[in-house]
N, C-alpha and C positions, 0 to 999 in steps of 0.2 A: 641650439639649446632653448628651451622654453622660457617665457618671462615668467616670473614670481606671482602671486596671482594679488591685485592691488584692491585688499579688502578694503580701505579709506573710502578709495573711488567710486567700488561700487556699493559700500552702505551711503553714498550720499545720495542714490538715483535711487535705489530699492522703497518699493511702495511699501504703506502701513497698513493697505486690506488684508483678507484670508486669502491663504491661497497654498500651492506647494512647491518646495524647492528643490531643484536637484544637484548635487554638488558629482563636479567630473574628477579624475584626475588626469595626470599630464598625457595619458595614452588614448584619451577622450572615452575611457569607461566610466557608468556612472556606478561612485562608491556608497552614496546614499540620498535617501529619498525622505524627505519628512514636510510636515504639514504646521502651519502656525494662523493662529486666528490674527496675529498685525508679523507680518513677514520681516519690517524691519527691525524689532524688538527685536525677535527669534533670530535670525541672521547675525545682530549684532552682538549676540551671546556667548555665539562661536570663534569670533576674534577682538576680544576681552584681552588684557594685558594677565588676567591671572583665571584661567580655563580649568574649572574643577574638570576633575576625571580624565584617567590614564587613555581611555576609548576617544574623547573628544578629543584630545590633544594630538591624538595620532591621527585620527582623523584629515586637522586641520591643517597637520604638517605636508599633507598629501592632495589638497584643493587645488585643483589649477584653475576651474572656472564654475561657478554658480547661477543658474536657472532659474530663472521663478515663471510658476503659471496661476494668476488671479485668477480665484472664483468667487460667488457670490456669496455664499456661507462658508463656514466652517463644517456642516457636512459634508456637502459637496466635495472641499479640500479631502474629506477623510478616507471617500469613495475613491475621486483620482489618487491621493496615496496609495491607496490598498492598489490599484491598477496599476500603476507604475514600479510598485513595488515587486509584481506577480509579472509582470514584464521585463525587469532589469535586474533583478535577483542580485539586490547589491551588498555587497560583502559588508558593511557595519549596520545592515540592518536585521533585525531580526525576521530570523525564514523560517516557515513553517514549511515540513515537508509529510504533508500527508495524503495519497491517491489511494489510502483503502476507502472500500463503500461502506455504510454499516447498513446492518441487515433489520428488517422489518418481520413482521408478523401480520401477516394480510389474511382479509376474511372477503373473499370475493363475490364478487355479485352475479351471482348465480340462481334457476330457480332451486338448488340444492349448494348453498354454498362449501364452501370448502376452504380452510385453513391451510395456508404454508407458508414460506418464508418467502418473501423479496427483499431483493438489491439493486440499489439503480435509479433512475428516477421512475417516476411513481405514476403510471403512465397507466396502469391496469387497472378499470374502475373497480372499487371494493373499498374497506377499512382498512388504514394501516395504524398497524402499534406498534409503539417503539420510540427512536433506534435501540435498536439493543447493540452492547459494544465488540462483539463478533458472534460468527456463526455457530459454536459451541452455546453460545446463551439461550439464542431461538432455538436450538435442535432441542437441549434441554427441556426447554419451555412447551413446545410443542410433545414433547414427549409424554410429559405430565400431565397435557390438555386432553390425550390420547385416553389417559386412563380415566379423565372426571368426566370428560363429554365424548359423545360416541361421535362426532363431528366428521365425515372424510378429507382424508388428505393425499389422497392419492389424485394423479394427473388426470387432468381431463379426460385425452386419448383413452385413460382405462378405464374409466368412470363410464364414458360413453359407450364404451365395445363389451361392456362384462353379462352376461344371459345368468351368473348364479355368486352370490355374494364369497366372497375372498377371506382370505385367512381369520382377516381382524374382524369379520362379524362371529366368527364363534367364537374368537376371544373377548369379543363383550364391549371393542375399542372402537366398534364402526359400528352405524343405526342402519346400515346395508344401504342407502339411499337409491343404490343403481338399479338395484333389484325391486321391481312395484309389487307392493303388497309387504313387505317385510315393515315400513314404519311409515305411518303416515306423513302428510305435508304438514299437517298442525303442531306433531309432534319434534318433528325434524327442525321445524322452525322454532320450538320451547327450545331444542337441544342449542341451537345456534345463537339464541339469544342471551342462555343462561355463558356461553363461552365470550359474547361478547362483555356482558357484565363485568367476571372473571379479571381479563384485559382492561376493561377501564380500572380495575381495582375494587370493582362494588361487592365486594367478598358477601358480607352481612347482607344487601339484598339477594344474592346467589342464595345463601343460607336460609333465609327468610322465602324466597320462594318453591325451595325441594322441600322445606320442610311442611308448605301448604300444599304441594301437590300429593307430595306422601299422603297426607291428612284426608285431601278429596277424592286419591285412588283409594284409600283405604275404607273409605265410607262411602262409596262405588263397589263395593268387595271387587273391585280390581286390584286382587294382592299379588299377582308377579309386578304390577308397575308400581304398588307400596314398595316392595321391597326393593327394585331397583332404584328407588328416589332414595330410599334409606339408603344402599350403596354408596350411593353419590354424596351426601350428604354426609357422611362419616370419612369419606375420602376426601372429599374437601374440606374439613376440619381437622385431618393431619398433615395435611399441605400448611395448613392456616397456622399449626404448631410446629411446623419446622422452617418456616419461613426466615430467611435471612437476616434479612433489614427490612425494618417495615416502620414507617409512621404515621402518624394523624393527618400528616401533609395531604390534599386533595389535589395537587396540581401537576403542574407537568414543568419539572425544573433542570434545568443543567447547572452545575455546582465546579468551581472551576478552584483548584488549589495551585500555589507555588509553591516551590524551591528553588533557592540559590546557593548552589558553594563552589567554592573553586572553579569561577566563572564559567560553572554548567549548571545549566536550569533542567527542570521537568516541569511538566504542566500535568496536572489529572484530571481528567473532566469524568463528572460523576454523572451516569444518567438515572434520574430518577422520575417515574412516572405514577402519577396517581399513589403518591404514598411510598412506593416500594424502588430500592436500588437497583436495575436489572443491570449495574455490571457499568464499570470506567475502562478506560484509557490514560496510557500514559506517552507523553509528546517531547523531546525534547528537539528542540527549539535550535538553527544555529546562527550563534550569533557571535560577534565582538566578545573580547575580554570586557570585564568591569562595564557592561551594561545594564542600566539601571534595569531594577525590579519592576516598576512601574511600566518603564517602557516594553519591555519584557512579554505584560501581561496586556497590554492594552495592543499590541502587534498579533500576539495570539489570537486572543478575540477577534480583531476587523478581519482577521485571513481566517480563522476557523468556521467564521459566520458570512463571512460575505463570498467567499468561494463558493458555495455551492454544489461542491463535489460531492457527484452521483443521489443528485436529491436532497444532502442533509437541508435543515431548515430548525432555524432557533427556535424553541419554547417560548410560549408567553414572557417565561421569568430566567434569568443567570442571575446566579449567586458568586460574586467573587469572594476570594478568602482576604483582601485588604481594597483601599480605598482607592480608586482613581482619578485624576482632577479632571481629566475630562468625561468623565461619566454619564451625566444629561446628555452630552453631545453624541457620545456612544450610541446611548438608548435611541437617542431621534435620528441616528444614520441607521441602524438596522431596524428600524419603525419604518423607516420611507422606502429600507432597501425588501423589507418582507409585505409593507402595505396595509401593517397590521400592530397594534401596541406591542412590543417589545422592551422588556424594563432591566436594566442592570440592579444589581443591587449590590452592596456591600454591608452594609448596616443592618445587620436580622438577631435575632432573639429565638429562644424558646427551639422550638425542634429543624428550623433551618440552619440555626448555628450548625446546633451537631451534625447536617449534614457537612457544612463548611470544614467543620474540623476534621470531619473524616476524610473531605477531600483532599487538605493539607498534608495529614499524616500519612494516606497515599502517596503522594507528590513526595515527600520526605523519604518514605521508605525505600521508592523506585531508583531517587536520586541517588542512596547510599548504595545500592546496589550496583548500578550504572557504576559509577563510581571505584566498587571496591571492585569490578570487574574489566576495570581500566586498569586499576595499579596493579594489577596480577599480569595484564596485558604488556605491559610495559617494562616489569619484572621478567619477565621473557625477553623479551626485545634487547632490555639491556644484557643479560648472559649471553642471547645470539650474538651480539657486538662483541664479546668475547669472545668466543668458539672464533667466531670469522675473523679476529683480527682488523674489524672495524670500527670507525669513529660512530656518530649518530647514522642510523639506520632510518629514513622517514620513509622509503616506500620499499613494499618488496612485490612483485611479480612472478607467477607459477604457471609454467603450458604444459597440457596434457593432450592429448589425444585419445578419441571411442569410435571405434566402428563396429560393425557387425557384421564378419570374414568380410571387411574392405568396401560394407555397402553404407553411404551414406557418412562418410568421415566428415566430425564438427573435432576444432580446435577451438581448447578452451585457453585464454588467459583471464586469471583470478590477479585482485591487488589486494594489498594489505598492507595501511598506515598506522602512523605510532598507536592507535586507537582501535586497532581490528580490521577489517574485514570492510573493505572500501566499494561496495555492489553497485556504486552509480556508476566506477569504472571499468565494473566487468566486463569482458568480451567474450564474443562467440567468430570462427570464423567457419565458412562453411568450403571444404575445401573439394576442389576438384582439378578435372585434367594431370591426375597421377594416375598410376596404376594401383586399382585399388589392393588394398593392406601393408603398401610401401608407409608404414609410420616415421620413418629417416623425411624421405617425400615432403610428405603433411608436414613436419614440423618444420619444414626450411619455407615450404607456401606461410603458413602462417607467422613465423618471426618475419617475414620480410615484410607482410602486410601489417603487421605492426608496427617496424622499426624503419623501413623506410619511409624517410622524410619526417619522422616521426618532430615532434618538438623538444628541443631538451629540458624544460620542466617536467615532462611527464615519464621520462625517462627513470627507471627502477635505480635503487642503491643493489638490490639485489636479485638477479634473477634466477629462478630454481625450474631448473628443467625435470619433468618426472619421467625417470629413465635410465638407463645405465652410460656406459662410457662412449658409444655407437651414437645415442642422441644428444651426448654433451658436444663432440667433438663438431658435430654437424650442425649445433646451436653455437657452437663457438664461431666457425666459419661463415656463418650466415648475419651475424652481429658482430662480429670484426669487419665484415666489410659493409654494411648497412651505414654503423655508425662512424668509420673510417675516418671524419672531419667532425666527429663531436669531440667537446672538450671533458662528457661526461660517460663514461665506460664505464656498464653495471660490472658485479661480481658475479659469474655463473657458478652455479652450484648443481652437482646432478645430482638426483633425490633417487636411488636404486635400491627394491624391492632386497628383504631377504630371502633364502633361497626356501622358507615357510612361508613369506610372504605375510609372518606377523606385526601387527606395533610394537616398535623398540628396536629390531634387527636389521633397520635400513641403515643403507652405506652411504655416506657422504661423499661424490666423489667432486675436490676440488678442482674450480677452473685453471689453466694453463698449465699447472704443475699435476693437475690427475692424480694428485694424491688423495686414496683412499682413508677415511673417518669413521669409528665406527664412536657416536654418543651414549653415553649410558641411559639404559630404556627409563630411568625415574628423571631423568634430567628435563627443564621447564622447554631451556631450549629446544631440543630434539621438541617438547610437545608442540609449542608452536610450529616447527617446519612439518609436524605428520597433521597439521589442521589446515594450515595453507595449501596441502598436497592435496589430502580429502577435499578441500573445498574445490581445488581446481577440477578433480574425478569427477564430484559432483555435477557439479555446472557445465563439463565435457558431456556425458551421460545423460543430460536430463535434456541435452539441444541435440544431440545423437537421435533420442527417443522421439520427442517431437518430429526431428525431419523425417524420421524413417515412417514414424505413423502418418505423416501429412504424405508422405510418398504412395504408400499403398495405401489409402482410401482418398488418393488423386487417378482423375481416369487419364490419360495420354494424350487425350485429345484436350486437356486444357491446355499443354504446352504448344499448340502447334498457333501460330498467328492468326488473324483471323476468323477462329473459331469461337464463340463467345457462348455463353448460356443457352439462346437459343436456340443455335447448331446445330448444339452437341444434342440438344435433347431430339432435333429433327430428326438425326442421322440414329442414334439409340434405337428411337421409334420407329422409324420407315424401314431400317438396316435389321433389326431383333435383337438389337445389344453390340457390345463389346467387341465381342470375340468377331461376330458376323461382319461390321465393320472394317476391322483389321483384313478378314477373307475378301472383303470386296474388290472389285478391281474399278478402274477410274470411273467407266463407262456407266456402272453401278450408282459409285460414289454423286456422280453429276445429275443422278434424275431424282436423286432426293430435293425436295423445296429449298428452295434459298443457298443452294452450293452450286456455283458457275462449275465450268468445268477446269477454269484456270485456276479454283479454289480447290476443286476434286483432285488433281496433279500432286498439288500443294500435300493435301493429308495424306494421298499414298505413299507419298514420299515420306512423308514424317514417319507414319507408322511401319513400313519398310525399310530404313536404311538410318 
């Protein structure tokens, strides 16, 4: 048994610099990571004879030993927190889980540029605008750009191989650029600059300049290019009138709202560029019960900004919706970490508030929904506890099987906790060495590769097989004897089609007694086990689809040892393809460059037998 952890002892050795600490508990995991400008104060906080907050206190009850690493500042500290924290992913601190990219709007450097959308990092010389908060906003946007400026946005590849202009120049939405002679370079270049403007937000000089070309085409008596400029000009003036959100703002801001209730947060980050909101996000955050608001928002931030996933990069300015005490400190870790002024703010007036507030009332609305789409969740879960005859239900598990007549079989297990749909636990298993379309087979391959040696925490309250009484009984035998020395035995359950194969008319059939169930099609419960089902179909089918597309547009000679990229393309080449290669015989095979003859043996073999 472990000793007690002697906090006396060690606040009398614990230094008063900056620095970060990391607290273990008794299985030498670390439970949390945090950062203090005098370590001993901060330390000293946490074993206090009266420890406000339910979060610290549980905490503290669970320290078995505490870490400290001095740095020289207090940013420094804020960087290696963020780093240890993005490394140990430890359960009382707040996690930020997010690997989407967000999408840009790039004008490329070309002698005939061209507008489209990127994701990623930013790696292709040209302008980028943005982020925008997913790729509906850019498609959007680009859409619209289609119609004000005749700009191309088609791919290279076609841009370069076209001998006679494409759909969209008779629709008026391409200046033909590919095609010489259809618009000049002068012009092509007004078109591309008045789109740049656009994107910054320079509306009014946009305006201000079609409406002087109009003017000098027209006192030119070039009246097809007056009235073109007039086109343009009255199309961007009902853009300008239907525009969303839009304000005086000139800058380029991220606007960050909270909510807290029933110790679940959202965060909304609002992107606003040059005046205009091109569209938020909403984050929520996991963390501890009862963690402060503060902390909350000040975790999101160093992880939202200092990750760096797929190129994001902070704005001059963040607006938060309350105040933080370490704020200055903020600003000057993501100054040093971008290389460039970066400024938090809280305290704004005037037409930033209203952004702030909007961000908030965001963050609030998202919340309540999360929320009211939890207790409905839960409302289910608790009726399933009835239907089944059990206590608290915290996880449930669903396997399906897809193949296509027996080619390429994935098994799917789905999970799902008191809160939905648990996707970091999903599995795929990709089965083989059966006879293909035996799905009895498949499903005893994959329960086994799940449950043997499995650990019992991750073990299901409830397992639903999708299937009739043929693939319960074979789920039963295969998990009766996997888990044979566990102290914990799911519930199986077979989930079988009706004989319409509609929602509402599946049969329940119960494990070990096989007794068949039929729920009524309005009942919550039945909804949740025909969503757990669908999801597991889903998730079978869409790794079915992948393998079977990676399989045929795979050539046969990637599998063979040996063979690597440039092989294959020698043998392709010198052999006349595929097929001809397959025809070869060794002798063939061996006088192609770079293939011995002990290598030539090798692929006839593969590709014969």
């Amino acid at each position: 048994m472990s000793q007690p952890f002697d906090a006396k002892a060690f606040l009398k050795v614990v230094t008063e610099q900056p620095g970060v600490y990391l607290m273990y508990d008794a299985g030498g995991e670390v439970i949390y990571v945090g950062k203090a400008k005098n370590l001993k104060k901060r330390l000293s906080s946490y074993f206090r004879a009266n420890v406000s907050g339910e979060k610290t206190r549980a905490l503290v009850r669970q320290i078995a030993d505490v870490q400290v690493t001095v740095t020289h500042t207090e940013t420094e500290a804020l960087i290696l927190e963020h780093n240890l924290i993005k490394q140990h992913l430890p359960k009382y601190n707040v996690l930020l889980r997010d690997d989407k990219s967000y999408p840009y709007i790039l004008i490329s450097d070309h002698a005939h540029p061209r507008i489209s959308i990127h994701r990623g990092a930013r790696k292709k010389r040209g302008e980028y605008f943005g982020p925008y908060p997913n790729g509906n906003a850019v498609r959007e946007s680009l859409h619209l750009m289609q119609k004000l400026f005749p700009v191309r946005q088609c791919e290279d590849s076609v841009y370069a191989n076209r001998s006679r202009p494409c759909l969209l120049y008779q629709l008026k939405r391409c200046a033909g650029p590919c095609v010489r002679g259809l618009v000049s370079e002068e012009e092509y270049a007004h078109q591309v600059q008045l789109a740049r403007l656009f994107l910054q937000g320079r509306n009014q000089q946009v305006l201000t300049d079609l409406a002087d070309s109009m003017e000098r085409a027209s006192s030119e008596l070039r009246f097809e290019d007056a009235a073109r400029f007039r086109d343009q000009l009255l199309a961007l003036r009902r853009v300008q009138e239907q525009q969303f959100v839009s304000g005086n703002v000139l800058d380029d801001l991220d606007v960050i709202g909270l909510a807290v209730e029933r110790s679940q947060a959202c965060v909304q980050v609002l992107f606003i560029r040059q005046g205009k909101v091109l569209g938020g996000r909403s984050y929520f955050p996991r963390m501890a019960p009862d963690t402060d608001a503060e902390e909350i928002l000040q975790s999101f931030v160093l992880q939202f900004y200092l990750s760096g996933i797929n190129g994001r990069e902070a704005p001059s300015e963040v607006l938060l919706d309350r105040t933080l005490s370490d704020e200055t400190v903020l600003s000057d870790t993501l100054s040093q970490h971008y290389g460039r002024k970066v400024r938090l703010r809280s305290a704004v007036r005037s037409e930033r508030a209203r952004f702030v507030k909007l961000a908030r009332t965001n963050a609030e609305t998202a919340l309540a929904s999360r929320l009211a789409h939890r207790s409905t969740q839960r409302q289910r879960l608790v009726q399933l506890q009835e239907v089944l005859g059990l206590g608290d239900i915290f996880r449930m598990e669903c396997f399906d099987i897809s193949h296509t007549m027996g080619e390429k079989t994935v098994a799917s297990c789905v999970v799902f906790d008191q809160d939905g749909p648990r996707k970091s636990d999903y599995r795929r298993f990709n089965i083989g060495g059966i006879t293909p379309g035996d799905d009895y087979a498949a499903m005893e391959q994959a329960l086994r590769r799940r449950f043997e040696g499995a650990d019992p925490d991750t073990l299901p309250d409830v397992l639903f097989i999708d299937g009739g009484l043929g693939q319960l009984s074979r789920a039963e035998a295969v998990v009766g004897e996997a888990l044979a020395d566990s102290p914990k035995q799911p519930m199986l359950v077979g989930v079988a089609k009706g004989v319409t194969r509609k929602p509402g008319l599946e049969t329940l059939i119960m494990g070990i007694s096989h007794e068949e169930r039929h729920l009524p099609a309005d009942l919550p419960a039945l909804h949740l086990i025909q969503h757990i089902r669908d999801e597991s179909h889903r998730f079978a089918i869409t790794g079915h689809r992948a393998r079977r597309g990676k399989a045929r547009t795979t050539s046969s000679l990637e599998t063979i040892p040996g063979v690597g990229a440039k092989r294959r393309q020698a043998l392709l080449k010198y052999l006349g393809g595929l097929q001809e290669v397959k025809r070869a015989s060794v002798d063939e095979l061996s006088k192609v460059p770079g293939i011995s003859r002990a290598l030539a043996e090798k692929i006839h073999d593969a590709l014969h037998h």
